[in-house]
C-alpha positions as CSV (number, residue, x, y, z in Angstrom):
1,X,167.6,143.9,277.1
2,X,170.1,146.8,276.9
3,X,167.6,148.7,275.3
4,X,165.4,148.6,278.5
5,X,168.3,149.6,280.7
6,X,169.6,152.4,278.3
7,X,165.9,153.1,279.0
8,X,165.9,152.9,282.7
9,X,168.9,155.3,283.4
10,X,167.4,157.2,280.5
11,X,164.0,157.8,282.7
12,X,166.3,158.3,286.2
13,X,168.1,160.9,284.8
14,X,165.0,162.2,283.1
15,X,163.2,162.5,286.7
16,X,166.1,164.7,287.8
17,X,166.2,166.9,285.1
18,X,162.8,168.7,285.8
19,X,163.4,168.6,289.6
20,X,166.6,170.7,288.9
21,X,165.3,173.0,286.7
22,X,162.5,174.2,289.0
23,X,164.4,174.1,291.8
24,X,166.4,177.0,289.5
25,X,163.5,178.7,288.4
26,X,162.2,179.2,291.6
27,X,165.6,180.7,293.1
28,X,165.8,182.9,291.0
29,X,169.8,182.9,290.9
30,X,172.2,181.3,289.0
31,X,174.6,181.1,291.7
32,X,175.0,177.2,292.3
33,X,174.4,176.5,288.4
34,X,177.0,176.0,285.9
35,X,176.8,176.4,282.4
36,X,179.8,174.9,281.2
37,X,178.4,171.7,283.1
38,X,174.8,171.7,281.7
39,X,176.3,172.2,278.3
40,X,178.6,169.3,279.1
41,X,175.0,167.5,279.8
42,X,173.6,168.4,276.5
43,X,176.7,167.7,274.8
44,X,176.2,164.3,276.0
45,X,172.8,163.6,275.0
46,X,174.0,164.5,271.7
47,X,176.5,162.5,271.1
48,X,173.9,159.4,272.2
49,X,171.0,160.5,269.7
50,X,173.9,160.8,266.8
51,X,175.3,157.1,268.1
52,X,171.6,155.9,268.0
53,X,170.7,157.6,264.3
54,X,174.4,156.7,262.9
55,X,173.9,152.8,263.6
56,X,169.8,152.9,262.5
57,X,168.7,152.3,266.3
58,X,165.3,153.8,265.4
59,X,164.0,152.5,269.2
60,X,161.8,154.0,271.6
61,X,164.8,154.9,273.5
62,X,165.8,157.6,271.3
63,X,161.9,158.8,272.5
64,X,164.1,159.7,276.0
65,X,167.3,161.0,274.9
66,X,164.8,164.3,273.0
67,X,162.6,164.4,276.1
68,X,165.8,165.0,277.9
69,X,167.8,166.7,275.7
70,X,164.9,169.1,276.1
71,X,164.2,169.3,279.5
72,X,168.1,170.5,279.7
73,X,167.7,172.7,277.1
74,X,165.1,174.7,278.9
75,X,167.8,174.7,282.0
76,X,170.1,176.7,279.6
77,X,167.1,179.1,279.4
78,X,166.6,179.3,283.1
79,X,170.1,179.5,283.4
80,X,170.1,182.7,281.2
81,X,166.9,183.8,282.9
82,X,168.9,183.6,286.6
83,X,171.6,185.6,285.2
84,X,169.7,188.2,284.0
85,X,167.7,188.5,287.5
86,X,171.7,188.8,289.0
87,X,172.5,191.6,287.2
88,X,169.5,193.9,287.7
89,X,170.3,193.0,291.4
90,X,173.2,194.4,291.2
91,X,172.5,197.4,289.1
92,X,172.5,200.7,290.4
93,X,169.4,201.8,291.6
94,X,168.0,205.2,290.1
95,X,166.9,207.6,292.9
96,X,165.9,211.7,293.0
97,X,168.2,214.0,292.2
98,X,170.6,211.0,290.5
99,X,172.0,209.3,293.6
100,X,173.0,206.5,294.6
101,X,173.4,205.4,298.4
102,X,176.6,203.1,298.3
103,X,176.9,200.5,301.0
104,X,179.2,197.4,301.5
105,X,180.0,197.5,297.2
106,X,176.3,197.1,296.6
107,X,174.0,199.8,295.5
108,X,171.1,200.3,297.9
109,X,168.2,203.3,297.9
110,X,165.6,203.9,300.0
111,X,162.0,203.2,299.3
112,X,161.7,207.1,300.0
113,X,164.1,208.0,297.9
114,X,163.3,205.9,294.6
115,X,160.8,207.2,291.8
């Protein structure tokens, strides 16, 4: 019996996990995300899997702690994917002549002026 409810929460969580990460894919920021908390996350799901191979608990549950430990695992890469997309958004712009329109700490160009 506490093999199905590991299993239950298991799944719960697991229906959250994809939710989150495409709700980061698709904004395309990583402001709102935090690293040190997914890691926390996969952290966790470690330590379960190692608790579940150290005492020979060969189940199906251990079937849900990879699928997740997965599914967060490719928030990690979103997460570095979001960061990326931050920082050419706040690069300089390259525009003729090398200039670079400053406005508000954020560097802007005109469509006219850019390459």
């Amino acid at each position: 019996m506490s093999a199905i409810l590991e299993t239950v929460m298991l799944v719960c969580f697991g229906f959250s996990w994809p939710l989150n990460v495409l709700k980061a894919y698709r904004a395309r920021t990583a402001k709102g995300m935090s690293l040190p908390f997914i890691l926390l996350i996969i952290a966790g799901y470690v330590a379960g899997i190692s608790a579940k191979l150290l005492t020979h608990q060969l189940n199906y549950v251990l079937i849900a702690y990879f699928l997740n430990l997965a599914i967060v695992l490719l928030n990690v890469l979103v997460f570095v994917r979001n960061v990326s997309l931050d920082k050419q958004r706040t690069a300089p712009v390259l525009v003729k002549e090398n200039k670079v329109r400053k406005f508000y700490g954020v560097y802007h160009a005109k469509k006219s002026d850019a390459f």
